[in-house]
N, C-alpha and C positions, 0 to 999 in steps of 0.2 A: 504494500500500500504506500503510494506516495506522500512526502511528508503534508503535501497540500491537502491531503484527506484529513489530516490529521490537527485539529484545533487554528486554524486560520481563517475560520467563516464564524463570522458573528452571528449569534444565535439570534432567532427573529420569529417574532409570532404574528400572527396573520390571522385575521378576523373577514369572513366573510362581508359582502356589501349589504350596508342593512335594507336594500331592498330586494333582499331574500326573502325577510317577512310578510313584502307585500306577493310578492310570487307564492308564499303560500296561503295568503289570505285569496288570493286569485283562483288557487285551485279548492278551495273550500265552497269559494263561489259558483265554480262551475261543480263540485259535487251536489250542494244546493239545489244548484238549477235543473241539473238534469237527473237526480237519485230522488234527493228529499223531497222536491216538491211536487213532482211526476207520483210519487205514491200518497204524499200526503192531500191533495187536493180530493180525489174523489174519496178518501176517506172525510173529510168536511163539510162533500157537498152529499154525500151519500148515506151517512150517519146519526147516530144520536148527537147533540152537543157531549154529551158525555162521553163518549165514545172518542168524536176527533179530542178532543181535552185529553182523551188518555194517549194518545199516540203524538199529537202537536206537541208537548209540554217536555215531554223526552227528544223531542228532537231540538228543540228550543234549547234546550241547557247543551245538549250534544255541542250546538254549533259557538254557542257562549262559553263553553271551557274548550273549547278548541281555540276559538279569538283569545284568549288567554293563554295559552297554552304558547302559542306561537314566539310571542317575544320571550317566554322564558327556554324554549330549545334554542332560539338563534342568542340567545345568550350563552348556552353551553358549549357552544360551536369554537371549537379555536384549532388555527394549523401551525403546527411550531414546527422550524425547520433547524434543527441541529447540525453541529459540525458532518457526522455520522449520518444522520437518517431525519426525513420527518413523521414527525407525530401529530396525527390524528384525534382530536379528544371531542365529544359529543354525549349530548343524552342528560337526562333530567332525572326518569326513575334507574333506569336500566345504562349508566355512565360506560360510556366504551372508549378504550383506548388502544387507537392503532398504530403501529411502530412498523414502516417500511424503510427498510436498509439502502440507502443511493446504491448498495452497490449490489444490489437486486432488483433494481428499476431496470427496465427496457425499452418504454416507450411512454412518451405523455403524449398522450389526444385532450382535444380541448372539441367541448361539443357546448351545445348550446339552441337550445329549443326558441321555438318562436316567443314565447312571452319571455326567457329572460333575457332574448336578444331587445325586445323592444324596451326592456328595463336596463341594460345596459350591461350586462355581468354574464359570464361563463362559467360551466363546467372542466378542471382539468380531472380525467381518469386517467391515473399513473399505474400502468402494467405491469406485475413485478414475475420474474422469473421462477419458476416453479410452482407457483400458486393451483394452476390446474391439475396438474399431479396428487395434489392434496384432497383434489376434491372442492376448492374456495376458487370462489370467481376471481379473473385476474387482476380486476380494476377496481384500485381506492380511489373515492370519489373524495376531489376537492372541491368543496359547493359554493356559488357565488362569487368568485373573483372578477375583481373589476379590469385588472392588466392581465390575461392568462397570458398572451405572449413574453411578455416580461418575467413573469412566473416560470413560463416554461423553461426561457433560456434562461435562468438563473439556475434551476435544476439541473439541466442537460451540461450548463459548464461544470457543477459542481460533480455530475456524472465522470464526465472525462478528465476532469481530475483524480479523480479516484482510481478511475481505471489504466493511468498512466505510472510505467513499471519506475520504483525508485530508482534513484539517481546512484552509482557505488562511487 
């Protein structure tokens, strides 16, 4: 391992764009529009009051701890990117943390769907070597960057450093 892998990149954390939250406020909406209300309506117009009351009211809170909920995962969201490796940390109840080795990356793709292209922010999935062997999908998703190119080629130098044989 070359010495440049080795404690010469300042440690850096990275916080997703915060309109990520609105992108998932986006897709709550479209679950809304097309799940909840599509079944909840003829139960309202078809029913007792008592009846839609008991199926409206569960969906109601459903959708109000989810608007809640929102800002407290894009809170727990953070990418730290180490001399060594980055790490992945997320999650609220269930906190997970993921640790990919620069020197088990392969490939960063940068994708990016129609709504977070019109909010401004990208996906990069960093591909890591032997992952599929295990049985584990190959791609850790980094969510929400606002530069993925710049992101990426700060990866990919800090790659080919690593992978360049020491100096004797």
């Amino acid at each position: 391992m070359s010495e440049d892998c080795r404690g010469t990149w300042a440690m850096r954390e990275i916080r997703p764009s915060p309109r990520l939250k609105l992108l998932y406020r986006i897709y709550l909406l479209i679950i809304v529009w097309l799940l909840v209300l599509p079944l909840l309506i003829p139960v309202v117009l078809f029913t007792t009051p008592t009846m839609s009351l008991f199926f409206s009211v569960p969906a109601l809170i459903m959708v109000l701890f989810t608007l809640y909920w929102i800002p407290k995962f894009y809170s727990s969201i953070l990418f730290i990117f180490t001399d060594r490796e980055i790490i992945i940390k997320r999650g609220i109840w269930i906190q997970q943390t993921l640790t990919v080795p620069f020197s088990l990356i392969k490939n960063i793709e940068i994708t990016q769907g129609l709504i977070s292209r019109s909010l401004g922010f990208s996906d990069l999935r960093v591909h890591t070597v032997g992952s599929l062997a295990h049985g584990e999908s190959s791609a850790k998703l980094i969510r929400g960057i606002e530069d993925p190119d710049e992101l990426r080629e700060l990866i990919m130098e800090r790659i080919r450093g690593c992978a360049e044989p020491a100096s004797r």
